[in-house]
C-alpha positions in Angstrom: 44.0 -30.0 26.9 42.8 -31.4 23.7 39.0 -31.6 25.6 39.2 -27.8 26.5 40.4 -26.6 23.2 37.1 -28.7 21.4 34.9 -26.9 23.9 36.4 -23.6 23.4 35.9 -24.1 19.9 32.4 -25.2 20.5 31.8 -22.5 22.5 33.3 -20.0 20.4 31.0 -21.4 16.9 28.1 -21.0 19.2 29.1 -17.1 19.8 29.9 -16.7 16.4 26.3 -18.3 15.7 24.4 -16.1 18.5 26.1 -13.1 16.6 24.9 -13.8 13.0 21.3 -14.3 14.1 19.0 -12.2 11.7 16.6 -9.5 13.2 13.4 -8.9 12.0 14.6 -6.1 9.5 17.4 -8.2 7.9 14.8 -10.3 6.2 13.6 -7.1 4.5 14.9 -6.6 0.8 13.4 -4.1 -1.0 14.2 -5.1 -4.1 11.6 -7.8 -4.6 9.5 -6.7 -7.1 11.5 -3.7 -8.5 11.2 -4.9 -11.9 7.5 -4.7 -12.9 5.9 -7.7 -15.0 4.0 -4.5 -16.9 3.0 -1.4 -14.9 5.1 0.1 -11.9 7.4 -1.5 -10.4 7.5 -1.7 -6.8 10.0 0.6 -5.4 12.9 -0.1 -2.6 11.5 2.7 -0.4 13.9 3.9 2.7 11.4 5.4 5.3 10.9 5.1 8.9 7.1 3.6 9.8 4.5 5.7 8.5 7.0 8.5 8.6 6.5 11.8 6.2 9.9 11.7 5.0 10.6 8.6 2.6 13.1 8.1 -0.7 14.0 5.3 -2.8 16.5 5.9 -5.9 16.0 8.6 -9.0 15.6 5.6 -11.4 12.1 4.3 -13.5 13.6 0.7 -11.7 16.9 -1.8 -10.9 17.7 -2.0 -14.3 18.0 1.6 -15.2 21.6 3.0 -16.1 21.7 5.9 -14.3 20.5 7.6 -11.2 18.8 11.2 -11.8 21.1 12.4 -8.3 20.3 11.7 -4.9 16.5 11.6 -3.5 15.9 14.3 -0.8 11.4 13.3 -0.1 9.1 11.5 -2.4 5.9 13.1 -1.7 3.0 10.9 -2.9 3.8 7.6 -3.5 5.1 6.3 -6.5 6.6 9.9 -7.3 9.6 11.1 -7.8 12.2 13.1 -5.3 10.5 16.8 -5.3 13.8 18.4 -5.1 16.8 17.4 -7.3 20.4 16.9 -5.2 23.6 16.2 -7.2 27.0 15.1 -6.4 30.0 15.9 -8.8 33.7 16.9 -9.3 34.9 20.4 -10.3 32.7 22.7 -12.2 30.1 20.3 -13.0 27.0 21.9 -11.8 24.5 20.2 -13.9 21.6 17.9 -13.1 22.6 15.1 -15.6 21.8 11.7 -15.0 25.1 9.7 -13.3 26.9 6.2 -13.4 26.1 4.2 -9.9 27.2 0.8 -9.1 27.4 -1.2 -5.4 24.4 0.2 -4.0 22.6 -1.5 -1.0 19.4 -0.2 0.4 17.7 -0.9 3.8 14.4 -0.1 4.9 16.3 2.7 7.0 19.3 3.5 4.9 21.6 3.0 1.6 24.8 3.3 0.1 26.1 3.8 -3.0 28.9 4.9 -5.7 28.4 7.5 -8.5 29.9 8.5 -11.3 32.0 5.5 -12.1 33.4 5.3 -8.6 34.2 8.5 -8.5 31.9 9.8 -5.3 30.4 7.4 -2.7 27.9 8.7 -1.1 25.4 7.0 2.0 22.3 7.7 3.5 20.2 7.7 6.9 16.9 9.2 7.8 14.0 9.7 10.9 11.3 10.7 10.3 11.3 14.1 9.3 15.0 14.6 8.8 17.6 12.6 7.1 21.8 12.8 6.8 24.1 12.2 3.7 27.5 11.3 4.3 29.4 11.7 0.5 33.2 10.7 -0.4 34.6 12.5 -3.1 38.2 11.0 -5.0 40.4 12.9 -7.1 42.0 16.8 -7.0 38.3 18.7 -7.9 36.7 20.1 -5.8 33.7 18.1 -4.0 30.8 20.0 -5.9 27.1 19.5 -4.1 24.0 21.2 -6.0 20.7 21.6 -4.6 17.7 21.7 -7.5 13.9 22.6 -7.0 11.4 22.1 -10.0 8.9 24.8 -9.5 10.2 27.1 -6.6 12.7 29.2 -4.8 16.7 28.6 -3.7 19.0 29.8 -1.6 22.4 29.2 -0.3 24.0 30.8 2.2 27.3 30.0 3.2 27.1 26.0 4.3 22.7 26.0 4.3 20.5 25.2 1.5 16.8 26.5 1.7 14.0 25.3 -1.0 10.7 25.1 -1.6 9.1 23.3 -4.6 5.4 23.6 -5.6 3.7 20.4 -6.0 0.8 22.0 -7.2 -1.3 25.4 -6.5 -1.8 24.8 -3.2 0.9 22.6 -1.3 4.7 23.4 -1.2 7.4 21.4 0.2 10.5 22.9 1.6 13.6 21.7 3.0 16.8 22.7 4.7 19.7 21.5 4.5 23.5 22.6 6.2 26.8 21.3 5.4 29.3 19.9 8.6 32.1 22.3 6.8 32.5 26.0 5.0 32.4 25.9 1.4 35.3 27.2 -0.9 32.5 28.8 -2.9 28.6 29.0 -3.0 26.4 30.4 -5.9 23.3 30.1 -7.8 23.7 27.9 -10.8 22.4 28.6 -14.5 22.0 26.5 -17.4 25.3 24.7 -15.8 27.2 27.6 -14.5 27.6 29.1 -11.2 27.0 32.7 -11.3 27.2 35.1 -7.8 24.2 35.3 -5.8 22.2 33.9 -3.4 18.7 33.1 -4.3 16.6 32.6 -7.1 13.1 31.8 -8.1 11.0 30.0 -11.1 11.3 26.9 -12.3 14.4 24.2 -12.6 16.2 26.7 -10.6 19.6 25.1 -8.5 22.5 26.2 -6.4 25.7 25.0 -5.6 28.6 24.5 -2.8 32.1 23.7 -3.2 34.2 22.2 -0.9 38.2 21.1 -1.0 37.6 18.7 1.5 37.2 15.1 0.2 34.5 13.7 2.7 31.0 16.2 2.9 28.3 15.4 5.8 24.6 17.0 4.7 21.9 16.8 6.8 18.4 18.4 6.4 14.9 18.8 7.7 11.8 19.0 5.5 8.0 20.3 5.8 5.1 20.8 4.4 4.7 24.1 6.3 7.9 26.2 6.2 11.7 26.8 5.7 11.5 27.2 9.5 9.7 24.3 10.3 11.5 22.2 8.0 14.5 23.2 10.0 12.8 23.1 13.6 12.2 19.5 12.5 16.1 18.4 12.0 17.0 19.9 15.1 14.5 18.0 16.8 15.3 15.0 15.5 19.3 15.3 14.9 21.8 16.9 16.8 25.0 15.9 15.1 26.3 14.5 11.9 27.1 10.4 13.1 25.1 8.5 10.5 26.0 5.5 12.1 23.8 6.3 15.2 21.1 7.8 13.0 20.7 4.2 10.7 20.8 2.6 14.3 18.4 4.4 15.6 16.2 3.3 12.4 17.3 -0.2 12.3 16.2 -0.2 15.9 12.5 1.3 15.0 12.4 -1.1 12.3 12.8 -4.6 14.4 10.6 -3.5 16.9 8.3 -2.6 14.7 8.6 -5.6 12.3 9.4 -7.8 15.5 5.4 -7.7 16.8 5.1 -10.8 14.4 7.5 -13.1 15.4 7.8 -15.9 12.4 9.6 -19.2 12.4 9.8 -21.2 9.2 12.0 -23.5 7.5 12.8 -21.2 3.9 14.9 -18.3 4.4 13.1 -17.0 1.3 9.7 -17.5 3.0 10.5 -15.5 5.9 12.5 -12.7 3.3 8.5 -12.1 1.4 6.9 -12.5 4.7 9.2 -9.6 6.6 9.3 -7.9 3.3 5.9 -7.9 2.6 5.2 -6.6 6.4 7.1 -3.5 5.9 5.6 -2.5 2.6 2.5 -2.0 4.9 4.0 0.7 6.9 4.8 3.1 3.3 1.2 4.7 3.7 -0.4 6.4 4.9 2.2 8.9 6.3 1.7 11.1 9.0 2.0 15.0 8.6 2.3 16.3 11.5 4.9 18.3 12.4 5.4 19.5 16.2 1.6 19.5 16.9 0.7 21.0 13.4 -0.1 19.9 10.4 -0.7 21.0 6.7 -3.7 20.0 4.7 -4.6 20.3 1.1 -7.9 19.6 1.7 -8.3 23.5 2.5 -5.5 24.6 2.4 -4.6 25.6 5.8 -1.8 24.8 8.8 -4.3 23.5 11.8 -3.0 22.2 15.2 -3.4 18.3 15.6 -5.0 18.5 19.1 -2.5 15.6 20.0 -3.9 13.4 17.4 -1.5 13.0 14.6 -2.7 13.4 10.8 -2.3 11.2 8.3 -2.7 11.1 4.7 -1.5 9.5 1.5 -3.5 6.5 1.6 -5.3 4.9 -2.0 -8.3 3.3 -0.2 -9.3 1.4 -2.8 -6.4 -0.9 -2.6 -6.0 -0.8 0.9 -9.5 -1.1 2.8 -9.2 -5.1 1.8 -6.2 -5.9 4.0 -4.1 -3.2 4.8 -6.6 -1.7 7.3 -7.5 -4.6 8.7 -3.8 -5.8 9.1 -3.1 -2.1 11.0 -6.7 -3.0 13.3 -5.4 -6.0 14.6 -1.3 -4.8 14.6 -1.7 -0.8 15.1 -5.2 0.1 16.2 -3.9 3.6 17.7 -2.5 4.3 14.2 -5.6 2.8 12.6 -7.9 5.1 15.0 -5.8 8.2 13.9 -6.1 7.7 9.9 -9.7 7.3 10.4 -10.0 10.6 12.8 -7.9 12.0 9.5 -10.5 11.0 7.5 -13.3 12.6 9.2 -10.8 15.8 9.2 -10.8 15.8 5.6 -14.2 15.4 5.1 -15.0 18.9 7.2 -12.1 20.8 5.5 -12.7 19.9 2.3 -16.0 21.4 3.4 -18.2 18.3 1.8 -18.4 16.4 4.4 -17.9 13.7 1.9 -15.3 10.8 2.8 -12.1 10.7 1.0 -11.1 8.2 -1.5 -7.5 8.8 -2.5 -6.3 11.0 0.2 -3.2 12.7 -1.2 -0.4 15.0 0.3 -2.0 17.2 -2.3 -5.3 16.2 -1.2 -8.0 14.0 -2.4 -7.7 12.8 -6.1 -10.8 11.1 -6.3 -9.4 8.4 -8.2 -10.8 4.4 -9.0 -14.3 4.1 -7.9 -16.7 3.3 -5.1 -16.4 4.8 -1.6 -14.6 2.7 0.4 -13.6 4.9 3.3 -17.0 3.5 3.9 -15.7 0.1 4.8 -12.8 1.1 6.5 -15.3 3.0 9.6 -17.4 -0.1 9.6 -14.5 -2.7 10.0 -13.4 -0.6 12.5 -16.5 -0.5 14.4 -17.5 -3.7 14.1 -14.0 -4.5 16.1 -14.8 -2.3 18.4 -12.0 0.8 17.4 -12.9 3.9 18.9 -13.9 6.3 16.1 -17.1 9.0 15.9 -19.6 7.3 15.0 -22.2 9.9 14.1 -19.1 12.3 12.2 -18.3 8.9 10.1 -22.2 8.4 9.2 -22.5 12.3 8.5 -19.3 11.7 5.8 -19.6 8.5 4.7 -23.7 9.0 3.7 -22.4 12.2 2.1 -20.2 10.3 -0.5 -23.0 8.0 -1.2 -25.6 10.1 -1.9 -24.3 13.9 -2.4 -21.3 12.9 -4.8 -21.4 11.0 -7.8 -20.8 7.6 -8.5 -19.2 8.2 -11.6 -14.8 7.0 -11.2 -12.2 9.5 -10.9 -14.8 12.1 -9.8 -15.7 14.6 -7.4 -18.6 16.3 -8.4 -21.8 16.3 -6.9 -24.2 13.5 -7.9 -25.8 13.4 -11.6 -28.6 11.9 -13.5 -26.5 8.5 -13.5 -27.0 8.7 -9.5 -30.1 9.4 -9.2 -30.8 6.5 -11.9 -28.5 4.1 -9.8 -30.4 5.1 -6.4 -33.9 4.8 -8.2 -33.1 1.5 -10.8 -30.7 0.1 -8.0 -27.5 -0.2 -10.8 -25.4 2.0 -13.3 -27.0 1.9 -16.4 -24.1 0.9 -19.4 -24.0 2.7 -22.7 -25.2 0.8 -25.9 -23.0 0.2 -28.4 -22.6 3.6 -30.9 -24.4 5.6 -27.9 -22.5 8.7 -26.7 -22.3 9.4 -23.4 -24.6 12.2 -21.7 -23.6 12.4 -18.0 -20.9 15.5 -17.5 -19.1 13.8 -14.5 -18.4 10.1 -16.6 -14.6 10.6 -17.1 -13.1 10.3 -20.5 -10.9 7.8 -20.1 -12.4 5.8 -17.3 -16.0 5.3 -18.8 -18.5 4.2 -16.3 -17.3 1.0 -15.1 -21.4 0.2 -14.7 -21.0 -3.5 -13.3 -17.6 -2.4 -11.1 -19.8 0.8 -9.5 -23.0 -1.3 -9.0 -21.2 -3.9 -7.0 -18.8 -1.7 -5.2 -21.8 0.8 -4.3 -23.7 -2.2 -2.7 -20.8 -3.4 -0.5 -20.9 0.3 0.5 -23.9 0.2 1.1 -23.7 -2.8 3.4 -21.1 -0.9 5.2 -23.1 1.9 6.0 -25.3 -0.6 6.6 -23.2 -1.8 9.7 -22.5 2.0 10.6 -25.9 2.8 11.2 -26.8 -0.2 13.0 -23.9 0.6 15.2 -26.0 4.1 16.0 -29.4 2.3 16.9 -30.8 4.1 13.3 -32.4 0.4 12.6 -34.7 1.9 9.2 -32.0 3.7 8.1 -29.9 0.2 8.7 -32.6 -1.4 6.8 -32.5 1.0 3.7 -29.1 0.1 3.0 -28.9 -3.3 3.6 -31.6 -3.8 1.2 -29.7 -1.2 -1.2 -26.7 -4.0 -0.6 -28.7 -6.7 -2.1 -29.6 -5.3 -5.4 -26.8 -6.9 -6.9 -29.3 -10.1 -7.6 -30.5 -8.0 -10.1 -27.2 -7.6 -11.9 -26.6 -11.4 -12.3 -27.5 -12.8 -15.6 -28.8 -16.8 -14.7 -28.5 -17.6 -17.8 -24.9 -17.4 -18.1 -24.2 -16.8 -14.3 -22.1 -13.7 -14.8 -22.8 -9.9 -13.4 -23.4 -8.6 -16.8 -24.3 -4.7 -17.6 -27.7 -3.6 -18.0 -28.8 -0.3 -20.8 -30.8 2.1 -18.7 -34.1 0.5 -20.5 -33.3 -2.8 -18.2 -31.7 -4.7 -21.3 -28.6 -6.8 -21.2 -25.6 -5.4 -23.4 -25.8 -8.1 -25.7 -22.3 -10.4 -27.5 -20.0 -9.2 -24.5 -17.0 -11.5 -24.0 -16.4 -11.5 -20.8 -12.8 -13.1 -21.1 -12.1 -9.3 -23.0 -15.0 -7.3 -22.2 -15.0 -3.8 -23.6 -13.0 -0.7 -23.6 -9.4 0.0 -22.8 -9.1 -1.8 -19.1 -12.4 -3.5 -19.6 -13.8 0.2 -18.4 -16.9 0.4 -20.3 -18.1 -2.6 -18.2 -16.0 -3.2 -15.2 -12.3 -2.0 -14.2 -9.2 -2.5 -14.6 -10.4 -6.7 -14.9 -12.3 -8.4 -17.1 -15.5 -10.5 -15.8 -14.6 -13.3 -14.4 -12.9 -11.0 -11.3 -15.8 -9.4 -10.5 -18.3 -12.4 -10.5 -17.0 -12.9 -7.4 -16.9 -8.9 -6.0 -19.8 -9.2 -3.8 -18.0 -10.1 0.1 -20.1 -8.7 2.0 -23.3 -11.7 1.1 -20.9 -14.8 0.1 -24.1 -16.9 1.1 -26.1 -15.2 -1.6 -23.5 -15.3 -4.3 -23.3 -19.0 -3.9 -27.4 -19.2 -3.9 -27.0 -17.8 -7.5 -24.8 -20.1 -8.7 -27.0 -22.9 -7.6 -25.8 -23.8 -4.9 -22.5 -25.0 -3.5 -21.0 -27.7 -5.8 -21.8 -25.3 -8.4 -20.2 -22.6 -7.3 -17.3 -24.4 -6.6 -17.3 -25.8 -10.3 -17.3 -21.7 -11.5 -14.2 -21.4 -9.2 -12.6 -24.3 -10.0 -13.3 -23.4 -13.9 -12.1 -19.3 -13.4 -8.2 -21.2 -12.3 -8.1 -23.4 -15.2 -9.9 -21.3 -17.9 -6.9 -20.3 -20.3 -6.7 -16.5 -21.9 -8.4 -17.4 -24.8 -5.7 -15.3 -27.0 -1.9 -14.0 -27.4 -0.4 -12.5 -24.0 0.1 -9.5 -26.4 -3.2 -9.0 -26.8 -4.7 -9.8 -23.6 -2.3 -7.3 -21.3 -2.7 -4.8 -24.3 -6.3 -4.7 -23.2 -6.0 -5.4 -19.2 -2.6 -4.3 -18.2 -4.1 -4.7 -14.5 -5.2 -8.2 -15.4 -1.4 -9.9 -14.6 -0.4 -12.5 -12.0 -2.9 -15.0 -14.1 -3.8 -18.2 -13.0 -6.5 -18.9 -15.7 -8.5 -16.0 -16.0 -7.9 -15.2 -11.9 -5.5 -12.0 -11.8 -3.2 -12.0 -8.7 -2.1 -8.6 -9.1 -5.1 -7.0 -8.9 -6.8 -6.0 -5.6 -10.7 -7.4 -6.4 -9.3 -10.9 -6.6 -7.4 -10.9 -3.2 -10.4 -12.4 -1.2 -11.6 -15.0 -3.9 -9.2 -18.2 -3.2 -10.6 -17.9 0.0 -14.1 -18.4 -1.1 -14.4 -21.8 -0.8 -14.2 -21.9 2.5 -18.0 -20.3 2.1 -19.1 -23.7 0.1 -17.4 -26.6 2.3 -14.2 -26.7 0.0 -11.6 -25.3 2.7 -8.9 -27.7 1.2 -9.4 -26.1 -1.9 -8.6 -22.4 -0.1 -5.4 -24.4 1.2 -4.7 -25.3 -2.3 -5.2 -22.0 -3.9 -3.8 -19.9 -1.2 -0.7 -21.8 -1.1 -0.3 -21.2 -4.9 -0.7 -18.0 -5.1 1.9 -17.4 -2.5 4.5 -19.6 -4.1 3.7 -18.5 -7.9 3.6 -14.7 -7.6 5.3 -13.2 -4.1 9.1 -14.5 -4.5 12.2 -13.3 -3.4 13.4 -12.3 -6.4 13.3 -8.7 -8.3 9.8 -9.7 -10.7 8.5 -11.3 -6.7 5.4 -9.1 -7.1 2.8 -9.4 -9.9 1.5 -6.3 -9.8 1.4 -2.7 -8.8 1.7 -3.4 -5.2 0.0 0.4 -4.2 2.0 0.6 -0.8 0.6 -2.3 1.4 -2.4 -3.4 -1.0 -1.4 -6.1 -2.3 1.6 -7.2 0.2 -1.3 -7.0 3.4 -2.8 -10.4 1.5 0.5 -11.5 1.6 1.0 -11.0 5.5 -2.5 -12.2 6.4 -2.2 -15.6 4.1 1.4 -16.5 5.4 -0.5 -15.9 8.7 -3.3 -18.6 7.7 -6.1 -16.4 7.8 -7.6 -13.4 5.5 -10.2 -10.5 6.6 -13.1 -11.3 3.1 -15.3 -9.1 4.5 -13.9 -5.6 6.2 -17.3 -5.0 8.2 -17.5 -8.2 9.5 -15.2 -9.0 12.9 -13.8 -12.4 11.3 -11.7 -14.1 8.9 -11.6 -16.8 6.9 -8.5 -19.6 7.1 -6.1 -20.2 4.6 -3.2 -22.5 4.8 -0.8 -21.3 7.8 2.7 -21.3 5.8 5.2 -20.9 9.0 5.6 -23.6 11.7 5.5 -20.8 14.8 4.0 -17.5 14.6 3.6 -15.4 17.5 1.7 -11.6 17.1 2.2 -9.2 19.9 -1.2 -7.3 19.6 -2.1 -4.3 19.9 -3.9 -4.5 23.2 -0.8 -6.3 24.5 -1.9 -9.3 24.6 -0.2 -12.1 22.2 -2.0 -14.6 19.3 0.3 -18.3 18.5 0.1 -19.8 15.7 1.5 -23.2 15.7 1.6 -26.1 12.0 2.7 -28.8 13.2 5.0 -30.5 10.3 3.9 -27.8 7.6 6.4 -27.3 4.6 5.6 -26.5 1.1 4.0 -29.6 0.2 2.1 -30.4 3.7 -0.4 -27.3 3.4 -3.3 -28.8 4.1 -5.3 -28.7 7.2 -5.7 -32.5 9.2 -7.2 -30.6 11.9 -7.0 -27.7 14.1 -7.4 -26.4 17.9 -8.4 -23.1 19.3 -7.1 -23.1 23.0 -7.3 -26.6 23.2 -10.7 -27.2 21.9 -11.3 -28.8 18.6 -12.0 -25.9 15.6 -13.9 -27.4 12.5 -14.9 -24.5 11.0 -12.4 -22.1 8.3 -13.4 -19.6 9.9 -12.1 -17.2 13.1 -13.7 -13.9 14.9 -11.8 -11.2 15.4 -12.6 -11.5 18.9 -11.0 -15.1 19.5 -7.9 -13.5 18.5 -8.1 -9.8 20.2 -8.4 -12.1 22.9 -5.1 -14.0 22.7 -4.2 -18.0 23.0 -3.0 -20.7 20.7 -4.6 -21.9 17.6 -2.8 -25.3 16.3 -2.7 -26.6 12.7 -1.9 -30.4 11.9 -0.7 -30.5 8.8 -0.5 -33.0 5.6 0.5 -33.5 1.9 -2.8 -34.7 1.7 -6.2 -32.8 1.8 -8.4 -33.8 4.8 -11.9 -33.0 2.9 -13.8 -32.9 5.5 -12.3 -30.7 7.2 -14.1 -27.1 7.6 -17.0 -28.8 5.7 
């Protein structure tokens, strides 16, 4: 008796075991990050993969008192909720800022209390439509307010219909229907309800009132129509059961999460990992809604032909690692943004590539044109994309649009300079600017535009190759190589040039000049973009010297200090944070530079480095990113180094090897075929690489093709506490 009550225990543990195992999605937690170290924060976005509609709370971040109501869509990320919903007791109709406590957020849903307790409201989405489920206390009655910023309202009965302006051309509408009749329906005014059903202008609201004490909402949204945003919840939701509806997300979520299948020893390893993952899947987001689509860039609804269109998408930020992440992980997804891309170009009626595609349209923001990279990655692994389309737009930004950041216009005299000189000339000291299209604020950013125009050029480089157009190849690939001319020897920095050929003399390139370092570079200060050139790592190193010099420069960057008060250094470079010497973690440029090493025989030193950087600045914890994480561009190098490898050069089908941080990890392709992982005895102080097997052969190069793992099989890491220098060498 006493032998079948032990195992019946036993057995009964191991149930209770088996049924707390953690999915893929309950390592997710949003809230790493959602206090920022200076900038934005990153925010604990609710949104179904790629999906149009997405919220996260009405709060600047997690310590903010108060919630500006519910979110109904943010529509560009890092932007507020477009329409304004409200939950209150009685005759409160007002959009004031409420009380909340006990919330809990999932990548597909959240919960929590208002107004002291008061009202409890939760929240489940797809991807176009979403339902709210409130509990109102007390004798009141349940009060619900719909608000639009810049547009139209209208109740009628248990419906809400809105639009809101986001700017001249693009709207955004929703509708939204109660489960019961209200007691009474109006427009609001100043904070009273007055009769009527509609009203236009701006901060305009309406209201229901309800005496029951439990109110289900759900609603559609569009960027085409009432109608459509209406056509799009009843396509998607049938019925009020939110519990089905965050099941239905939570399912979407582990399979989609669930293609990398991580084992490791630190909970709080695979929490960053998984977390990290699904901040890759915020942008872009795709607008179409029953085979049509709105687009800013002409302002028109077109028909998707079956091929869904994306947008929202900062290139900049996310051509490093993001895109090649979605290659390898989503390449139908990956193939659609770029045949999104080659949309925009034609409607905006340019044929220029985008740079900041927008749900408003292209914003033109940062600098350099790296769309551009994004086609040639993608050809170069063999996506299918139009080739000749993606030369037409991508030779188009080059050439036909300026150079100058935050820009749209068509090229100037500093182009014409740049194509002639090979490099953006920099203003003297005292000398005012004299090109039209240079941006106020921004400046030129001469040595950041030189360097990011050559890997462009590179890149189109690789696209015309791809076409058989071998001068045209040529032309650019010499065009990439001008940045020799932009490296002073003497102190073996890329240092700006006057348009006379000079050097800008007594620049300190710890705090070079302008607000951001503009004047000269962006956003960093000099050391960052010594190493900015990925696409010819081999000729980099050749300037230095060679590679134990080079490797002296990197070594030197990690342990140079600031030089000066934290106060004054982040006044100066607010980008600049996530330091490790004068290295910047938070800022995109430097993602690929630990890895360089690995180009000068010093792999253990990219196992040192990449380790660090994953253990100082991506934490579970609410500062756990260093800096604005621009939805997927700077989590992707997160993914990709927990991984134990890291795309350097988008362009080029490889990648260079890091320090693998989980013992098992399995990716389920794209092309259905699966990659393993495997580090043997790895932990946080064995991350260096003994050896290491491809398929059973010995690999002694830090360094895999994209092919090797397209193809599927096994690489295997033996790992130690101690670096194997030779190793990679």
């Amino acid at each position: 008796m006493i032998k079948r009550i032990l195992c019946l225990g036993l057995a009964a543990l191991m149930l209770a075991s088996c049924s707390q195992k953690k999915e893929p999605v309950d390592y997710v937690n949003p809230y790493i990050g959602n206090i920022s170290h200076l900038l934005v924060p990153t925010f604990p976005t609710i949104q179904l993969p790629n999906s149009m509609l997405r919220v996260y709370p009405e709060r600047a971040d997690y310590t903010s008192e108060y919630l500006n109501g519910l979110p109904v869509i943010v529509t560009n990320h890092r932007e507020r909720s477009a329409f304004l919903l409200s939950a209150t007791l009685g005759d409160r109709f007002s959009m004031v800022p409420v009380s909340y406590d006990n919330e809990h957020i999932t990548p597909y849903s959240f919960d929590v209390d208002l107004a002291d307790g008061a009202i409890s409201a939760r929240y489940a989405l797809s991807h176009q439509s979403a339902i709210y489920s409130l509990e109102f206390s007390g004798e009141e009655l349940s009060t619900v307010t719909m608000g639009s910023k810049e547009g139209h309202i209208e109740v009628d009965g248990n419906i809400f219909r809105a639009s809101q302006k986001l700017d001249d051309k693009t709207t955004v509408y929703v509708y939204m229907e109660a489960d019961k009749s209200p007691e009474a329906c109006g427009i609001v005014r100043s904070g009273l309800k007055f009769n009527g059903s509609t009203l236009r202008g701006k901060n305009v609201s309406a209201t229901m009132q309800f005496k029951e004490k439990t109110v289900n909402l759900r609603y559609g949204v569009s960027f085409i129509s009432v109608e459509q945003a209406e056509a799009n919840l009843r396509r998607e939701i049938k019925d009020y059961d939110i519990d089905k509806l965050a099941a239905e997300g939570r399912k979407i979520w582990n399979e989609t999460l669930g293609r990398m299948e991580v084992q490791g020893n630190s909970e709080d390893d695979l929490t960053v990992f998984y977390t990290s993952y699904y901040r890759t899947f915020e942008r872009p987001i795709c607008m179409s809604e029953d085979g049509r689509y709105w687009s800013a860039f002409d302002g028109q609804v077109h028909e998707d032909g079956g091929v869904p269109f994306y947008t929202d998408d900062w290139i900049w930020d996310t051509y490093r690692a993001a895109h090649p992440l979605r290659i390898l992980m989503d390449r139908d997804v990956e193939e659609d943004v770029l045949s999104s891309y080659l949309r925009m170009a034609e409607q905006m009626g340019t044929m220029w590539m985008p740079t900041f595609p927008e749900v408003t349209g292209d914003s033109r923001r940062m600098n350099s044109n790296h769309s551009i990279a994004t086609f040639a990655d993608a050809i170069s692994k063999g996506l299918d994309v139009d080739k000749q389309k993606a030369y037409e737009a991508a030779r188009g930004a080059l050439k036909e649009k300026t150079l100058a950041p935050w820009c749209g216009n068509p090229a100037g005299w500093l182009d014409k300079f740049f194509w002639e000189k090979g490099y953006v000339p920099a203003l003297r000291e005292g000398e005012a600017e004299n090109d039209p299209n240079v941006h106020h604020f921004e400046k030129r950013q001469p040595v950041a535009v030189s360097l990011g125009t050559y890997y462009d050029c590179f890149c189109m480089g690789v696209i015309c190759a791809s076409l058989g157009m071998e001068e045209e190849a040529y032309y650019y690939l010499e065009q990439s190589d001008r940045f020799y001319d932009l490296f002073r020897q003497d102190t073996k920095f890329f240092h700006p040039k006057d348009r006379d050929g000079k050097w800008i003399e007594n620049l300190d390139y710890d705090f070079p000049g302008g607000m951001g370092a503009r004047e000269y570079y962006d956003e960093n200060n000099a050391w960052v973009y010594r190493w900015d050139v990925q696409h010819n790592i081999k000729g980099l190193i050749e300037l230095f010297g060679g590679n134990e010099e080079f490797v002296k420069e990197l070594d030197r960057m990690f342990a140079k200090p600031l030089g000066r008060s934290k106060f004054e250094f982040f006044a100066k470079l607010p980008d600049h944070t996530g330091n490790v010497g004068q290295f910047s973690m938070a800022n995109e440029p430097s993602m690929h530079v630990p890895y360089l090493y690995d180009y000068a025989g010093y792999a253990w030193k990219t196992q040192k480095r990449v380790r660090q950087m994953l253990k100082t600045w991506f934490r579970n914890d609410l500062m756990g990113v260093p800096g604005d994480e621009d939805g997927g561009g700077l989590t992707s190098f997160v993914v990709f180094s927990s991984l134990g490898f890291y795309p350097v050069t988008p362009g080029m089908p490889g990648y260079a090897i890091g320090s693998p941080l989980f013992s098992k990890v399995k990716m389920h392709l794209t092309n259905g075929k699966c990659f393993e992982i495997v580090a043997n005895n790895v932990s946080d102080d064995n991350k260096y690489i003994v050896s290491a097997k491809l398929n059973g052969k010995p690999l002694d190069r830090p360094f895999i093709s994209h092919e090797a793992i397209m193809e599927g099989g096994r690489l295997v890491f033996e790992m130690s506490d101690k670096p194997n220098k030779e190793w990679g060498k």
